[in-house]
N, CA, C and O atoms as CSV, one atom per row, in Angstrom:
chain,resi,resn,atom,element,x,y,z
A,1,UNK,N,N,-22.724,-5.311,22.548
A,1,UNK,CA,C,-23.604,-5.623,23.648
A,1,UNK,C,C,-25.045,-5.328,23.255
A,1,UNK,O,O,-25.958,-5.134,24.058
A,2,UNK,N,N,-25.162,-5.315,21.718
A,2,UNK,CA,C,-26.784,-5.154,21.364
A,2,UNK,C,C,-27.677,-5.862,22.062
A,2,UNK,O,O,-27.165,-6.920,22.428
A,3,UNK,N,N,-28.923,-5.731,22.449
A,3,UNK,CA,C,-29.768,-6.409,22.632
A,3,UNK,C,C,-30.094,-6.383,24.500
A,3,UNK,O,O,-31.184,-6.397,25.073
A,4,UNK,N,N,-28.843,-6.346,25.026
A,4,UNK,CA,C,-28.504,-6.443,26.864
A,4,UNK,C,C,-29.733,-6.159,27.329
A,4,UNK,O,O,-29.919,-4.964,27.098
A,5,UNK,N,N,-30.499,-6.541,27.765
A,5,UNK,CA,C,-31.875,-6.251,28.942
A,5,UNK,C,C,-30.935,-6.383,30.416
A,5,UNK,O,O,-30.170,-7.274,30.786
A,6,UNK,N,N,-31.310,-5.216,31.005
A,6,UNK,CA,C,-31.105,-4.876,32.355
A,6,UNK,C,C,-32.683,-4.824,33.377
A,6,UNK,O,O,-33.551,-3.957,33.267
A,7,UNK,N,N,-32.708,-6.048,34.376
A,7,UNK,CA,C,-34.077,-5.835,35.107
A,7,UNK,C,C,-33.117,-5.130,36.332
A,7,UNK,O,O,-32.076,-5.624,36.765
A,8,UNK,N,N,-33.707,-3.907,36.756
A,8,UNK,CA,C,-33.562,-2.806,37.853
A,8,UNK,C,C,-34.344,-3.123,39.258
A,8,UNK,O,O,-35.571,-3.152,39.356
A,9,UNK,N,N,-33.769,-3.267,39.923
A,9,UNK,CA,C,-34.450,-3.296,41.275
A,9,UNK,C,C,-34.944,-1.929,41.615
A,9,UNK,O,O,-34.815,-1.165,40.658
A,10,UNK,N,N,-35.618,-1.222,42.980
A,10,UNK,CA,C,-35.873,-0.253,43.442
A,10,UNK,C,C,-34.945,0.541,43.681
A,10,UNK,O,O,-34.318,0.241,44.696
A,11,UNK,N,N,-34.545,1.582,43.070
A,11,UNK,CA,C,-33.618,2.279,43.348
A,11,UNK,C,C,-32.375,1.866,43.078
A,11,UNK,O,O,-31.507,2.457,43.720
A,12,UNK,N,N,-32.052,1.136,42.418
A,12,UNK,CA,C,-30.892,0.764,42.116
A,12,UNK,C,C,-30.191,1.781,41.021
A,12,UNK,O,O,-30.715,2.709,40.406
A,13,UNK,N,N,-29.200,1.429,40.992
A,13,UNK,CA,C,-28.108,2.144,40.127
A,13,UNK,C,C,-26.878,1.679,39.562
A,13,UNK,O,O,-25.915,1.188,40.151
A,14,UNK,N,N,-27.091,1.969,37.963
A,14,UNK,CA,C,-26.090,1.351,36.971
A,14,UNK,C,C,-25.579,2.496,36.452
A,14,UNK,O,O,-26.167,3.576,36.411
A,15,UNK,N,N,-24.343,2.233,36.005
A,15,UNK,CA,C,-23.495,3.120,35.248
A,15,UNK,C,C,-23.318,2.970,33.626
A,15,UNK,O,O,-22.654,1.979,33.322
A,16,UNK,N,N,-23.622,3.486,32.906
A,16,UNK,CA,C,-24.169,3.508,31.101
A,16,UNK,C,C,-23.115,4.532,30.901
A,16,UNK,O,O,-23.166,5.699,31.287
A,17,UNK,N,N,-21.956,3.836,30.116
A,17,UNK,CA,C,-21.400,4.713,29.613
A,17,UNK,C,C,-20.401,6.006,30.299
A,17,UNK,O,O,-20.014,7.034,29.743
A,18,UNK,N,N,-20.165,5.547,31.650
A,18,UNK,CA,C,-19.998,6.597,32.470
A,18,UNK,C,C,-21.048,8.092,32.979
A,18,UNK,O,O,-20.833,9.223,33.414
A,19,UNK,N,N,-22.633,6.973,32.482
A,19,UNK,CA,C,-23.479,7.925,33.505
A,19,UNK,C,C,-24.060,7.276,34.476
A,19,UNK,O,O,-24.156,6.053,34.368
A,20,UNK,N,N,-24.624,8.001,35.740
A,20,UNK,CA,C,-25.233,6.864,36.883
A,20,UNK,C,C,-26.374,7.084,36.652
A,20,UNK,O,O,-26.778,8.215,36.381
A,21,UNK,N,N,-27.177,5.973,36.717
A,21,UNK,CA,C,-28.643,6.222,36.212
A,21,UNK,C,C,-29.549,5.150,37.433
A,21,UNK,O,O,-29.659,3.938,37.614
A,22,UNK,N,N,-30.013,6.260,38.010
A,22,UNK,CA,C,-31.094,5.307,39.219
A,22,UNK,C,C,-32.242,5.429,39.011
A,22,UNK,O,O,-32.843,6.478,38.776
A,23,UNK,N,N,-32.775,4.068,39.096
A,23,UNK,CA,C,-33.945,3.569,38.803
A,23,UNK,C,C,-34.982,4.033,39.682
A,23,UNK,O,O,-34.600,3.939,40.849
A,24,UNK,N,N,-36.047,4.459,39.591
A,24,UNK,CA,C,-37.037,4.483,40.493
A,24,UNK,C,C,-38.033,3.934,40.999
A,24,UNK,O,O,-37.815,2.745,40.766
A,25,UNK,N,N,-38.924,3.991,41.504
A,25,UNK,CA,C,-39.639,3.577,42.915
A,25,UNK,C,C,-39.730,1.826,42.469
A,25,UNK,O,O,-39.334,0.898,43.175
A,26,UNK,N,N,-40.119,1.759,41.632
A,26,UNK,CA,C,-40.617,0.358,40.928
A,26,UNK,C,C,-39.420,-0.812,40.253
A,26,UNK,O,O,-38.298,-0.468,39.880
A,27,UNK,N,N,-39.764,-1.739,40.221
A,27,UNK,CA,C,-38.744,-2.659,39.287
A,27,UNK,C,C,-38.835,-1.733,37.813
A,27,UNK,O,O,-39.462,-0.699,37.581
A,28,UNK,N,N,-38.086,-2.422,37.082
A,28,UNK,CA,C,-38.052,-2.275,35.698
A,28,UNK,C,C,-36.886,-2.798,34.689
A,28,UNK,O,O,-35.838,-3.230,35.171
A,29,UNK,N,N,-37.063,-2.757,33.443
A,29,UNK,CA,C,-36.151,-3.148,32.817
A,29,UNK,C,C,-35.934,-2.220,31.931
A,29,UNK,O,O,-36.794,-1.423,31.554
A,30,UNK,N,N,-34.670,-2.261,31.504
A,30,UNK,CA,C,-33.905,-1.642,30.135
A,30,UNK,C,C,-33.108,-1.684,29.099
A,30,UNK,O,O,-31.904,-1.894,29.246
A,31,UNK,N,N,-33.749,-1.461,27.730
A,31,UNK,CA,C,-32.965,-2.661,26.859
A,31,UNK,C,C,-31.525,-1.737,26.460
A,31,UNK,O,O,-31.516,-0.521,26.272
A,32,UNK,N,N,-30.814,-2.287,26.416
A,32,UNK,CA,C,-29.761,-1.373,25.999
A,32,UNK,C,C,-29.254,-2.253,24.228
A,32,UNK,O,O,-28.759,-3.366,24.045
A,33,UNK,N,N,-29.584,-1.353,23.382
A,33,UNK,CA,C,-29.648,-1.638,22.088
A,33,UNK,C,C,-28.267,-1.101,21.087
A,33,UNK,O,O,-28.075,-1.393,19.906
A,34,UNK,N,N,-27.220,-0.045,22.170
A,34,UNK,CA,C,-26.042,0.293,21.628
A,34,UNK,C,C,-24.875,-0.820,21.683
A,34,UNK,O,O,-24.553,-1.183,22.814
A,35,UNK,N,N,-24.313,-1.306,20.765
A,35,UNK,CA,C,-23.376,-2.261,20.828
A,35,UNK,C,C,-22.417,-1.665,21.506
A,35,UNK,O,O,-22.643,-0.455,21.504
A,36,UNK,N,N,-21.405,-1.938,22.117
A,36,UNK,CA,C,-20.456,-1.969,22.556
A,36,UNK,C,C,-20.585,-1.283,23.759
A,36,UNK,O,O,-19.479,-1.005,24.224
A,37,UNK,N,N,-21.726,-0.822,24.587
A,37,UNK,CA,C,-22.048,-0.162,25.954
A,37,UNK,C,C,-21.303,-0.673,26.962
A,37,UNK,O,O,-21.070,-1.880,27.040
A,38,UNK,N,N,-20.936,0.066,27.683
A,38,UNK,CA,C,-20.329,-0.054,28.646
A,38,UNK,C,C,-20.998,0.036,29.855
A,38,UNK,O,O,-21.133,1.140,30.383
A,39,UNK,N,N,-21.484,-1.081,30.424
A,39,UNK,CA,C,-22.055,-1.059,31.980
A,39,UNK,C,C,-21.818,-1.847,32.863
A,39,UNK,O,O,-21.197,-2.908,32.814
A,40,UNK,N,N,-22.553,-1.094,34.106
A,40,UNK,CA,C,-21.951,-1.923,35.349
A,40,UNK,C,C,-22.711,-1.490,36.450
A,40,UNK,O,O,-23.066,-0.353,36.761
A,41,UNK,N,N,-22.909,-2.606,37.005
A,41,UNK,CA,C,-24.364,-2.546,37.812
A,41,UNK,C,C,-23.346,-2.076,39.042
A,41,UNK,O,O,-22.236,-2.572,39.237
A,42,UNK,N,N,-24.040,-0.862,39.944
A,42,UNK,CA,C,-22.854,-0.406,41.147
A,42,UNK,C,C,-23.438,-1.457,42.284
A,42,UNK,O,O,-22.882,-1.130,43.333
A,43,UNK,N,N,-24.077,-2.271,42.464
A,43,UNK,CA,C,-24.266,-2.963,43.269
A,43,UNK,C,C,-23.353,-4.173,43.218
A,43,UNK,O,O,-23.296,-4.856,44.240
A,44,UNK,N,N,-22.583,-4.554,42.096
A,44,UNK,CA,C,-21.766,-5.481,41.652
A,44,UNK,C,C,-20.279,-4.929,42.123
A,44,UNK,O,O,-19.267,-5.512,42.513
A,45,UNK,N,N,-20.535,-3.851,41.958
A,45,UNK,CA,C,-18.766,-2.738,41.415
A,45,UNK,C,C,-18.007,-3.320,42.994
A,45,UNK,O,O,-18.622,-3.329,44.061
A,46,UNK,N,N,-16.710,-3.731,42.837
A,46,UNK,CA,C,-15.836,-4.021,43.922
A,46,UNK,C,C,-14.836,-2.645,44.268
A,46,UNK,O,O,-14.168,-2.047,43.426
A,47,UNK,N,N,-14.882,-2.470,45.043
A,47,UNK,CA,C,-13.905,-1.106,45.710
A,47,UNK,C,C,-12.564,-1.486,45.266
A,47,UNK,O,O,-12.232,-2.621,44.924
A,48,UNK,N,N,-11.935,-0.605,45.293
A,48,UNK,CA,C,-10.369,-0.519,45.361
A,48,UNK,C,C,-10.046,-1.229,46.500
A,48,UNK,O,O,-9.093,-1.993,46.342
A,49,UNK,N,N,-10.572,-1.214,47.661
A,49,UNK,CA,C,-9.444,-1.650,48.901
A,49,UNK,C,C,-10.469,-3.228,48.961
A,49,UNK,O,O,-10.044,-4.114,49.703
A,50,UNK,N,N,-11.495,-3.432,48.337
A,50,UNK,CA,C,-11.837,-4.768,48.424
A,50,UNK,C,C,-11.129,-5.748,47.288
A,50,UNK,O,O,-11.604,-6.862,47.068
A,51,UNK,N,N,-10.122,-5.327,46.678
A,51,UNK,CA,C,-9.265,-5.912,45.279
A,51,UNK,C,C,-8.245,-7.163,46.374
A,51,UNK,O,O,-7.033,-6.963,46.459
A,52,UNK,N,N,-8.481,-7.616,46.657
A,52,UNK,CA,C,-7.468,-8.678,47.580
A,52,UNK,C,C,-7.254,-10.233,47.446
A,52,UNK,O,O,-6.693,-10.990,48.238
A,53,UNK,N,N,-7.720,-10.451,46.498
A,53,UNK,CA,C,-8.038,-12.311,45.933
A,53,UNK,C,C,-7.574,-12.100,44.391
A,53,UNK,O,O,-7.935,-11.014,43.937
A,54,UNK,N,N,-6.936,-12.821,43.612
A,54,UNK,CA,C,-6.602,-13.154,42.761
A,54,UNK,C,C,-7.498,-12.713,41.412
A,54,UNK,O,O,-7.079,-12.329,40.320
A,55,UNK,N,N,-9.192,-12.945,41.974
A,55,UNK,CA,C,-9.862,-13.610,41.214
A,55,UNK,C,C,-10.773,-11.678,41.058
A,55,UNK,O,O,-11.395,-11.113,40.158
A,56,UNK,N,N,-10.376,-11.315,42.397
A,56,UNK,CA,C,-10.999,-10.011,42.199
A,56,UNK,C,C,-10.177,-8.892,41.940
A,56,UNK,O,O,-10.243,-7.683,42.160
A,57,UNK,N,N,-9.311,-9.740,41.356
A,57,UNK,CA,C,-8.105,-8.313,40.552
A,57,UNK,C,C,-8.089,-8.283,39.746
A,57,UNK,O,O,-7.722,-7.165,39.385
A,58,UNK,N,N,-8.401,-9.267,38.526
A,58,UNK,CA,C,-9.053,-9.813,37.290
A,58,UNK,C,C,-10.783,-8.782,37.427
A,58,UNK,O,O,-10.857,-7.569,37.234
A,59,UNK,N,N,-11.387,-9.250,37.615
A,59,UNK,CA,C,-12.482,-8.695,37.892
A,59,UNK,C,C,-12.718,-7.234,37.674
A,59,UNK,O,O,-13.333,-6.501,36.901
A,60,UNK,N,N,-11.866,-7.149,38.817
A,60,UNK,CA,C,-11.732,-5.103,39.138
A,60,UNK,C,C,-11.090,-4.266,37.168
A,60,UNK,O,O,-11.555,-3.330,36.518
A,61,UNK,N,N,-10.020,-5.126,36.919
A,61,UNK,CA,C,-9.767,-5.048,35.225
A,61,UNK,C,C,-10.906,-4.592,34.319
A,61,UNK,O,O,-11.086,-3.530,33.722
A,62,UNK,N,N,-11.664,-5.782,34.401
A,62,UNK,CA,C,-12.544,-5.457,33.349
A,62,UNK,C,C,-13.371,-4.575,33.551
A,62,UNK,O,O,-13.873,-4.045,32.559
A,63,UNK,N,N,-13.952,-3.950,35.463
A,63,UNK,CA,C,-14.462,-3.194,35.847
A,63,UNK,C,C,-14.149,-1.519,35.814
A,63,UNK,O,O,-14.763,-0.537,36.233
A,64,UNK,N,N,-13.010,-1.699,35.172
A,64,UNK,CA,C,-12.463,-0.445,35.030
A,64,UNK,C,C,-12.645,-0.303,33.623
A,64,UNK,O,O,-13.829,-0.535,33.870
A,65,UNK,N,N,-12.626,-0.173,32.590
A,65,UNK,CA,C,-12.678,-0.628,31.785
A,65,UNK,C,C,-14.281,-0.635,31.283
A,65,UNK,O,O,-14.327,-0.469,30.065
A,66,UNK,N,N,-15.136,-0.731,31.677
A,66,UNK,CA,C,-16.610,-1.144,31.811
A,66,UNK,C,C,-17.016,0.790,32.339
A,66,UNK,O,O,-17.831,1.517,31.772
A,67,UNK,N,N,-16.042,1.193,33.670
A,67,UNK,CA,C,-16.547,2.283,34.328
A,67,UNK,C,C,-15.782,3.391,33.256
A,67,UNK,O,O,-16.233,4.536,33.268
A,68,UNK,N,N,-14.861,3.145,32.511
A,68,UNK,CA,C,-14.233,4.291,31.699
A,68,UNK,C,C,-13.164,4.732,32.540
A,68,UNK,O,O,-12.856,5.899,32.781
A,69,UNK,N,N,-12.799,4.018,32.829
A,69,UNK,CA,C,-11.176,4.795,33.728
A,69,UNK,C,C,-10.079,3.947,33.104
A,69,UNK,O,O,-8.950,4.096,33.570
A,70,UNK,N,N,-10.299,2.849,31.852
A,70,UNK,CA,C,-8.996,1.993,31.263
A,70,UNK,C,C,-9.656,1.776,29.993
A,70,UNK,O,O,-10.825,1.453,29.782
A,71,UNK,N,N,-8.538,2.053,29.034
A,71,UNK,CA,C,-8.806,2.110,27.647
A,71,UNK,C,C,-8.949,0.594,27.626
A,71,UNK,O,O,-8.110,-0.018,28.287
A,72,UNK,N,N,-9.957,-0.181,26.918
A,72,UNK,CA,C,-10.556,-1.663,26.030
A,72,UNK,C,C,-8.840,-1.798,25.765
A,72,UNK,O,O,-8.333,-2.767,26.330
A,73,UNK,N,N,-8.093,-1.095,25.124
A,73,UNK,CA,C,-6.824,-2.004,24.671
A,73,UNK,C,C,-6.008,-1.984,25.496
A,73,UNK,O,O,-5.265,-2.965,25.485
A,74,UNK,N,N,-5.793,-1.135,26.356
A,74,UNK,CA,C,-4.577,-1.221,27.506
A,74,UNK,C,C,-4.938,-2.374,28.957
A,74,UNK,O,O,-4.108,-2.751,29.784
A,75,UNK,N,N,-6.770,-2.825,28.896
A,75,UNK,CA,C,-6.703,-3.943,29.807
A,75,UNK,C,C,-6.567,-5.006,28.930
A,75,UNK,O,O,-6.725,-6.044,29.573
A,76,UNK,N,N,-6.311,-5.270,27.566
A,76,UNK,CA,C,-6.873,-6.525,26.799
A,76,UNK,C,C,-5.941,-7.494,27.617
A,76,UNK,O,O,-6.283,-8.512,28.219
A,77,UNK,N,N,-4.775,-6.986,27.509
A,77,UNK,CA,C,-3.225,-8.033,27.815
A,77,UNK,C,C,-3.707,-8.180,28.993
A,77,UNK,O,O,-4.326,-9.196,29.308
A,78,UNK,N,N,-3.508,-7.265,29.743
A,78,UNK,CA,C,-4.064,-7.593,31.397
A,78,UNK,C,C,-4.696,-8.465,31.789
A,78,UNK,O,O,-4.271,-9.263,32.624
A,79,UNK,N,N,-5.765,-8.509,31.316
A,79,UNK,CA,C,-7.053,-9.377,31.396
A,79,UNK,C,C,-6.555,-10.855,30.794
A,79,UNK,O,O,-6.266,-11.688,31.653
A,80,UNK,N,N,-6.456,-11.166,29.706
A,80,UNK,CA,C,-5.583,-12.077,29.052
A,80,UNK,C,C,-4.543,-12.853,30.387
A,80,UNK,O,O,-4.696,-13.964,30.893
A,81,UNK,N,N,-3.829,-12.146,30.590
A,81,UNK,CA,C,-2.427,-12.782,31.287
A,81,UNK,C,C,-3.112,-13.276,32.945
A,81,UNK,O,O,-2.759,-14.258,33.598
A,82,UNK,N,N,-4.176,-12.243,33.325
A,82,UNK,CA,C,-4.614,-12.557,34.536
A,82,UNK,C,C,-5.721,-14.235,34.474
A,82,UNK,O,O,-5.893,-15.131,35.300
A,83,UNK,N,N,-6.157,-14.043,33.329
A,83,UNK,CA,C,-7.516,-15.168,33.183
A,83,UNK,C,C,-6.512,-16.326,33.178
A,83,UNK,O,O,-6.771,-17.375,33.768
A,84,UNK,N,N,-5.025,-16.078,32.313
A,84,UNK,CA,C,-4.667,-17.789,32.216
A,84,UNK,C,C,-3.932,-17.932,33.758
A,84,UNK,O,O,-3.827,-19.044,34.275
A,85,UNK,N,N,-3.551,-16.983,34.281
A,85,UNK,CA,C,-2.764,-17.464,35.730
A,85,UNK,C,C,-3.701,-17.992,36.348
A,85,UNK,O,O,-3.547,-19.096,36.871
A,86,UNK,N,N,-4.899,-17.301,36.419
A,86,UNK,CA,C,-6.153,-18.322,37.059
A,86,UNK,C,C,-6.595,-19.188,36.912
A,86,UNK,O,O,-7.134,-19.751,37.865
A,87,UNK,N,N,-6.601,-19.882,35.347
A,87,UNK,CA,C,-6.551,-21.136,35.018
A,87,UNK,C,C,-5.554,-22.277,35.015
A,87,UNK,O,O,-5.704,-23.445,34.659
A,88,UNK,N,N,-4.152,-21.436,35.660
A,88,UNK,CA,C,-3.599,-22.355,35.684
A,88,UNK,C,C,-3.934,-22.830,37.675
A,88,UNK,O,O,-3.146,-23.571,38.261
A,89,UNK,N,N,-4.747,-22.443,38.136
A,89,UNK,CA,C,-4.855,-22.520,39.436
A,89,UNK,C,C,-6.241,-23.102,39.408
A,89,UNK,O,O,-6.101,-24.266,39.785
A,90,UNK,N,N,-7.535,-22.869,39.144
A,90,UNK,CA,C,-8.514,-23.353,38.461
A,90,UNK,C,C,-8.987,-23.974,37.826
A,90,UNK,O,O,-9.722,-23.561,36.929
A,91,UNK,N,N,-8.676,-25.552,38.116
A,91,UNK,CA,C,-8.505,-26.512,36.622
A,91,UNK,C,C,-9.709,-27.609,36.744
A,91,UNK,O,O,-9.676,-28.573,35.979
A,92,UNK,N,N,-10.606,-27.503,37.541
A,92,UNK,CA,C,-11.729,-27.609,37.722
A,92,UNK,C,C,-12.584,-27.262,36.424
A,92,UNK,O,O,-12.436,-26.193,35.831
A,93,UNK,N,N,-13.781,-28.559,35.896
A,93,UNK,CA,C,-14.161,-28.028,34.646
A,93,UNK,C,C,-15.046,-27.263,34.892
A,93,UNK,O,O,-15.277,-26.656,33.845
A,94,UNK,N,N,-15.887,-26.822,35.907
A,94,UNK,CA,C,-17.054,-25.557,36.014
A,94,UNK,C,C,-15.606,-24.376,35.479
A,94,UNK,O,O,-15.371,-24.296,34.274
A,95,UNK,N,N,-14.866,-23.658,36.353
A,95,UNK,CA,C,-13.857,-22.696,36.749
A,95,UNK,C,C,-12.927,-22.819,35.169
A,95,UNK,O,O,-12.231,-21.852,34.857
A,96,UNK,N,N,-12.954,-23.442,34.700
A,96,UNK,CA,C,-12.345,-23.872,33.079
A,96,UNK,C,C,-13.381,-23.176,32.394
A,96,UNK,O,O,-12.932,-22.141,31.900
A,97,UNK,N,N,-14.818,-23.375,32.133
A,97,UNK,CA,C,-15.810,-22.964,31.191
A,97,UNK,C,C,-15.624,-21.532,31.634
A,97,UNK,O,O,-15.548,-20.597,30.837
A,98,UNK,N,N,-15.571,-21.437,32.635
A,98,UNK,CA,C,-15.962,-19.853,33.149
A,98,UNK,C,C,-14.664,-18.992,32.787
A,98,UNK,O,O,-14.934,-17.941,32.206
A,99,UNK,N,N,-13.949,-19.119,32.908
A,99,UNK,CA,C,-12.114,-18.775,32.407
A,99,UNK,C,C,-12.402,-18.744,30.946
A,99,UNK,O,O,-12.129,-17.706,30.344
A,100,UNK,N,N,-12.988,-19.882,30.210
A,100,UNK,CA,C,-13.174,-19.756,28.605
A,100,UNK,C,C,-13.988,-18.777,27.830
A,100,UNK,O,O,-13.787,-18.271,26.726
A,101,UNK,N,N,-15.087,-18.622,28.802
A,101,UNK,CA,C,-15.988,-17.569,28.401
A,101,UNK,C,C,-15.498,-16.230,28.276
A,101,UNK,O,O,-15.569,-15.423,27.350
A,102,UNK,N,N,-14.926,-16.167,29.543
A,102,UNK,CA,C,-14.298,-14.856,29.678
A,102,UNK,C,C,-13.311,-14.267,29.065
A,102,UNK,O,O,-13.254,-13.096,28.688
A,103,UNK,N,N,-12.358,-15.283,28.950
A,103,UNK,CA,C,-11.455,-15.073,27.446
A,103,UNK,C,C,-11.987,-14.909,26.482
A,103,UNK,O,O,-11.717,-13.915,25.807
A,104,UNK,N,N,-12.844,-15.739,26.114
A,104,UNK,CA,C,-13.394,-15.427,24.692
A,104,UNK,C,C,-14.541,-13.689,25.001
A,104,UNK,O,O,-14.328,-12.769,24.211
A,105,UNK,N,N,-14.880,-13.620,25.353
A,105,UNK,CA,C,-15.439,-11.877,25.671
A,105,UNK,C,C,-14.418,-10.934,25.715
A,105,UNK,O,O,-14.564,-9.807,25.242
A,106,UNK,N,N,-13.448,-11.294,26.221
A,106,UNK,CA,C,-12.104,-9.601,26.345
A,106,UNK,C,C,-11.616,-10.240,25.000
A,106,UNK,O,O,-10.715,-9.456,24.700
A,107,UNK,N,N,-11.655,-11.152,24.035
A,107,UNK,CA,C,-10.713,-11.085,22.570
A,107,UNK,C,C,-12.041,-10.485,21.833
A,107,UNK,O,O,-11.957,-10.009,20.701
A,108,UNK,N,N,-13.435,-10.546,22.645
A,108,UNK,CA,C,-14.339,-10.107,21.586
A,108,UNK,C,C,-14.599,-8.285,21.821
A,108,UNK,O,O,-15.108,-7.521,21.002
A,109,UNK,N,N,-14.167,-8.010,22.933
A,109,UNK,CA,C,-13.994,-6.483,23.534
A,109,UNK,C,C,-15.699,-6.835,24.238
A,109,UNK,O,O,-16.415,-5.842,24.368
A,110,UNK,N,N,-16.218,-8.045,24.612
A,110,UNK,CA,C,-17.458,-8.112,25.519
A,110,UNK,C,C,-16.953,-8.072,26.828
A,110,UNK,O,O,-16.689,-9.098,27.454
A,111,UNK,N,N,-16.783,-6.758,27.344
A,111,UNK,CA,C,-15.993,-6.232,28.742
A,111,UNK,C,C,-17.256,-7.237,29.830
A,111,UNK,O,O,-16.825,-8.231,30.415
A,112,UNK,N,N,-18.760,-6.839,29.984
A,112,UNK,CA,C,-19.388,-6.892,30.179
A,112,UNK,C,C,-19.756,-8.282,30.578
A,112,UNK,O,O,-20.204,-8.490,31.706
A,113,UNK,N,N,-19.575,-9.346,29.624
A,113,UNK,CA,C,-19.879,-10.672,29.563
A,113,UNK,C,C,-18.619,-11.008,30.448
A,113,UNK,O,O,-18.971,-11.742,31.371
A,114,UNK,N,N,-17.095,-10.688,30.491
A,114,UNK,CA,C,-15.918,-10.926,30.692
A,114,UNK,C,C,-16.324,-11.078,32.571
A,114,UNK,O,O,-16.400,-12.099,33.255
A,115,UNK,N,N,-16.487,-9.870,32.894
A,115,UNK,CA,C,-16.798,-9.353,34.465
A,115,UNK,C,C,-17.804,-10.867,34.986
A,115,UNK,O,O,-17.704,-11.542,36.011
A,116,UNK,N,N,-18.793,-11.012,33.747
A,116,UNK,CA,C,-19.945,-11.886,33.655
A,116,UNK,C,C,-19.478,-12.668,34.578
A,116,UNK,O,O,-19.618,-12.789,35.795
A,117,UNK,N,N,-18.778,-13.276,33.581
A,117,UNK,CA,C,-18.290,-14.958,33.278
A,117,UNK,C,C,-17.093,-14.928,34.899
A,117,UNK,O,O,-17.144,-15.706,35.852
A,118,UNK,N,N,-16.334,-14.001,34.734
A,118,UNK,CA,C,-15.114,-14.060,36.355
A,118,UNK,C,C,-15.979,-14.028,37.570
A,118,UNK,O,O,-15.683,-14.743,38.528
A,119,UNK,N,N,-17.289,-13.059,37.612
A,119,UNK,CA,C,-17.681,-13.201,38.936
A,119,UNK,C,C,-18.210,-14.248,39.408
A,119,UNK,O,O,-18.608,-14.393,40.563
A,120,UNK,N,N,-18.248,-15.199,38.351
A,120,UNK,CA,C,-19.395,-16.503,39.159
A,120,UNK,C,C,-17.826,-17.308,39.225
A,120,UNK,O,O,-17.960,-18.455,38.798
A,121,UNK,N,N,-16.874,-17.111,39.502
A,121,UNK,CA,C,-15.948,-18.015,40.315
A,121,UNK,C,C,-15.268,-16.934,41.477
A,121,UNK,O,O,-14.238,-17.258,42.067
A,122,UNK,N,N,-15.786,-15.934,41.680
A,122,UNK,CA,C,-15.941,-15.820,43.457
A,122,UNK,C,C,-16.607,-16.448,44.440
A,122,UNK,O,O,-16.147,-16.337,45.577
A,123,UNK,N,N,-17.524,-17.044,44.282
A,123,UNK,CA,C,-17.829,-17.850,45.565
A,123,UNK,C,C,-16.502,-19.383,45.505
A,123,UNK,O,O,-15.963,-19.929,46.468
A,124,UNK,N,N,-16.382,-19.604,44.443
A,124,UNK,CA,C,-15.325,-20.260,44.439
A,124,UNK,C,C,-14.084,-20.586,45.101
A,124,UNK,O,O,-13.588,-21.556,45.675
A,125,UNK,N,N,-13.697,-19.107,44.724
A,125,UNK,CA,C,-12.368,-19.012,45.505
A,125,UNK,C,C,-12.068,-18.570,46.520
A,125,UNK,O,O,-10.918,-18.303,46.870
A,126,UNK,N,N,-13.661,-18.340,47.525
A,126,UNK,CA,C,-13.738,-18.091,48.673
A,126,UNK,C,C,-13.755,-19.192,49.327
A,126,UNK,O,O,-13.121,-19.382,50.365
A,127,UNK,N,N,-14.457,-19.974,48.790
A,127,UNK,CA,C,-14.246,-21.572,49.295
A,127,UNK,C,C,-12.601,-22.030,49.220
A,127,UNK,O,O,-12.054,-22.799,50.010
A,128,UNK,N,N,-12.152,-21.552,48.404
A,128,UNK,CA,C,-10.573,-22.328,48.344
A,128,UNK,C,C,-9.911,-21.757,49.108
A,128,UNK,O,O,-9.097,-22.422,49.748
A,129,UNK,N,N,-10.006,-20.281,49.340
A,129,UNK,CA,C,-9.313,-19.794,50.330
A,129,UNK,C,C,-9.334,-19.892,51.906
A,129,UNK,O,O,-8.463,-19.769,52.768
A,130,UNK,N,N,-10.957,-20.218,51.932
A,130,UNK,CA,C,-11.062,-20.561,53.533
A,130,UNK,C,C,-10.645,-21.667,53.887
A,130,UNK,O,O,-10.430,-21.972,55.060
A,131,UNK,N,N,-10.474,-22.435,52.866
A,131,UNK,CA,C,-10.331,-24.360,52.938
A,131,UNK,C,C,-9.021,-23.877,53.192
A,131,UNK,O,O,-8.662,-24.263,54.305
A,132,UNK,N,N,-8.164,-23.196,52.625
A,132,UNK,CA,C,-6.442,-23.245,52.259
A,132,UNK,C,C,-6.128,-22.702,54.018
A,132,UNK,O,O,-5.240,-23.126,54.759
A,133,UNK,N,N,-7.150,-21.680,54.320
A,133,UNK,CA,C,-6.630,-21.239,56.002
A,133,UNK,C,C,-7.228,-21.732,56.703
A,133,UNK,O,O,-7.206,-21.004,57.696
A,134,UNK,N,N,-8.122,-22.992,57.001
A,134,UNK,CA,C,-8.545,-23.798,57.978
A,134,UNK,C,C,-7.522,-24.727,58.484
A,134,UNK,O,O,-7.798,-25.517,59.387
């Protein structure tokens, strides 16, 4: 994850490595130059009892994983087996690229990019789900 620039809102707070680090009064940015860092913006982070969609149980994976509570090799399979069940439900080519990316980040151990790439098909499957209970 060499290179990662993080722009910080006011007060916001990310987790580096399993530390919380809040930003102060001002915007700002931060380059994070250690490969393989582990972060996660807590404004992103999904709760345990908000894990209820398909797409945010996948998600929550790599988020664990990212927060230091799941070893990189004990979610690899996880992550893996969850991304293709979603693609086999997801066959849409936006929801395809985004499934590809993300695979290709958990075979690269890019936890980070993985979370990336899954969260931009939540608005997605909020749409499919409300469509599916209308």
């Amino acid at each position: 994850m060499s290179g990662l620039v993080l722009k910080l809102a006011p007060k916001e707070r990310v987790l580096i490595n399993g530390a919380v680090i809040e930003n102060g009064d001002r915007r700002s940015r931060l380059a994070i130059m250690t490969p393989n860092a582990h972060i996660l913006r807590l404004r992103d982070a999904i709760h345990p009892e908000e894990v209820n969609t398909p797409v945010r149980r996948v998600c929550y994976i790599a988020q664990l994983v990212l927060s230091g509570d799941v070893e990189p090799s004990e979610a690899r399979m996880q992550l893996l087996r969850g991304i293709e069940q979603l693609s086999q439900v997801l066959t849409d080519h936006d929801s395809r690229a985004h499934l590809n990316l993300a695979s290709s980040a958990v075979l690269e151990e890019q936890f980070y990019q993985a979370l990336k790439s899954l969260r931009a098909l939540l608005p997605r499957e909020e749409r499919l789900l409300a469509a599916g209970s209308a």
